[in-house]
C-alpha positions as CSV (number, residue, x, y, z in Angstrom):
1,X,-18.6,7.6,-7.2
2,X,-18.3,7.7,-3.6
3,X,-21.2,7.6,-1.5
4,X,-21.2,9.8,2.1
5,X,-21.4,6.1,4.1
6,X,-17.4,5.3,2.3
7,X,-15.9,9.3,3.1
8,X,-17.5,8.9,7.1
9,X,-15.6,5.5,7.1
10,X,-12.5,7.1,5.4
11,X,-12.7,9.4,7.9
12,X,-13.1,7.2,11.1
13,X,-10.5,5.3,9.6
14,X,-7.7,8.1,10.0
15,X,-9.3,9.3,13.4
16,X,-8.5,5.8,14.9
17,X,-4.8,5.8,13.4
18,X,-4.1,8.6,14.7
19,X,-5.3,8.0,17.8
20,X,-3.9,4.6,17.7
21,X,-0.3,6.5,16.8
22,X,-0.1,8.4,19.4
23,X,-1.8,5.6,21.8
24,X,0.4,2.9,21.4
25,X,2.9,1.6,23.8
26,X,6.9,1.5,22.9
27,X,7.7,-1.4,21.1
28,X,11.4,-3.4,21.5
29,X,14.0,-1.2,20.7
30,X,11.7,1.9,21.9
31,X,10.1,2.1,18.5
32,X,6.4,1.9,17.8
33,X,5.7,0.3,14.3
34,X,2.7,1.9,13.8
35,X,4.7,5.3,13.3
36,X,5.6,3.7,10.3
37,X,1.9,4.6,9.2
38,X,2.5,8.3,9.9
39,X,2.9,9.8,6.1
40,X,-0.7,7.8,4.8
41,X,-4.2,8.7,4.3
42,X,-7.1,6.5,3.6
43,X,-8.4,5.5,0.4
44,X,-11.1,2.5,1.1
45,X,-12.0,0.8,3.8
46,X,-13.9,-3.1,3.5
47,X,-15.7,-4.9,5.7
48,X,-13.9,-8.6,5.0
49,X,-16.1,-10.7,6.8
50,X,-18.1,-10.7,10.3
51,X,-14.3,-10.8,11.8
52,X,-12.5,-8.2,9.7
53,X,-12.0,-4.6,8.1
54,X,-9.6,-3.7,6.3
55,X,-8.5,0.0,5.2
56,X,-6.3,0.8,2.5
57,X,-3.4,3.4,3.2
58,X,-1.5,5.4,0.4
59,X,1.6,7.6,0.8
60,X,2.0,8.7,-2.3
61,X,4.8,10.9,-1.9
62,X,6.9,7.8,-0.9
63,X,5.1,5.5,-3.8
64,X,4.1,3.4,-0.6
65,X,0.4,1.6,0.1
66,X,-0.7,-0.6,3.2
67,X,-3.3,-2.5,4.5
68,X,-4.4,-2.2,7.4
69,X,-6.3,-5.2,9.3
70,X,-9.2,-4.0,12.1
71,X,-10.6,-7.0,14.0
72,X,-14.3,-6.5,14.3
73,X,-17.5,-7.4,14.9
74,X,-19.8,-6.8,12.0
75,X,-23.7,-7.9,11.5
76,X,-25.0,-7.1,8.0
77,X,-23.2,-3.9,7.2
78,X,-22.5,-2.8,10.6
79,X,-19.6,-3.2,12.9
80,X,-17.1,-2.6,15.6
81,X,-13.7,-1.9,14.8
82,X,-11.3,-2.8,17.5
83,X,-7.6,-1.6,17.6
84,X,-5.7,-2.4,14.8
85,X,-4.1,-6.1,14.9
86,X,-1.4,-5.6,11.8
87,X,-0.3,-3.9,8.5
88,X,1.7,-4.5,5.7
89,X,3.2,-1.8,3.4
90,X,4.7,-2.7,-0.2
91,X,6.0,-0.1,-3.0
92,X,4.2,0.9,-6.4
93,X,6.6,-1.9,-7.4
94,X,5.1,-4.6,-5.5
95,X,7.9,-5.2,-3.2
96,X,6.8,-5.8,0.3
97,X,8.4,-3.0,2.5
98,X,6.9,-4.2,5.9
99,X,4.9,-6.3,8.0
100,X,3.8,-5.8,11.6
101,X,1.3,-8.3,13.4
102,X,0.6,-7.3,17.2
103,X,0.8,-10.4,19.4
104,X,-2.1,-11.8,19.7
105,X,-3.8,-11.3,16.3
106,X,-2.2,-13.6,14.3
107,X,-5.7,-16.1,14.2
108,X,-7.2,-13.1,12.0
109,X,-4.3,-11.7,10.3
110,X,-3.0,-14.9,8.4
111,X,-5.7,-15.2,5.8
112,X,-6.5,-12.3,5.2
113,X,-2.3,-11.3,4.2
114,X,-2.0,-14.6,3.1
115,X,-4.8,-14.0,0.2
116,X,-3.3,-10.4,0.0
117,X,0.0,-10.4,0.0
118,X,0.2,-13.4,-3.5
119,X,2.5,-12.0,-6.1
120,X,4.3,-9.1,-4.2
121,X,8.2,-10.4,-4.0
122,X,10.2,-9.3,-0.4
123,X,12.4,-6.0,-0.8
């Protein structure tokens, strides 16, 4: 069952996409990656360690799920999500579609794919 404390995160989780969407600057070749994200809603969010979040994206219509990595600052249960740092997406399949990393958060990013992305083979 899902409590009221997971749906509030759920939500916050899609209110800080979107505002991350339509927030973030160009990218090289005037795209923004994170428009990639567009077509997914949330189905969990996780608290990985006093560093981390993660939220878990699905776009079912394309057969597509991400993860999506939040630096943060967490004690006990609590914490403060900063802008996202990266995603990946893969297929029901288990191919991976597509990795983004914004410069900078690589330090947080590694392990956590690393550990996450074991199995899935490169489209």
């Amino acid at each position: 069952m899902v409590s009221c404390a997971d749906v509030k995160r759920a939500i916050f989780v899609v209110m800080i996409l979107a505002l991350i969407l339509a927030s973030q600057p160009q990218h090289a070749e005037g795209q923004n990656p994170w428009a990639f994200l567009a077509g997914f809603h949330s189905i969990g969010l996780s608290q990985v360690d006093d560093n981390a979040v993660v939220a878990v994206l699905l776009n079912s219509d394309d057969k597509l799920a991400a993860l999506v990595v939040f630096p943060a600052v967490c004690a006990g249960e609590e914490c403060m999500l900063s802008d996202p740092g990266a995603f990946f997406v893969v297929d029901f399949e288990g191919s991976l579609i597509r990795l983004h990393i914004e410069p900078g958060r690589e330090a947080i990013c590694h392990p956590i794919f690393a550990s996450a992305l074991k199995g899935f083979a490169v489209a």
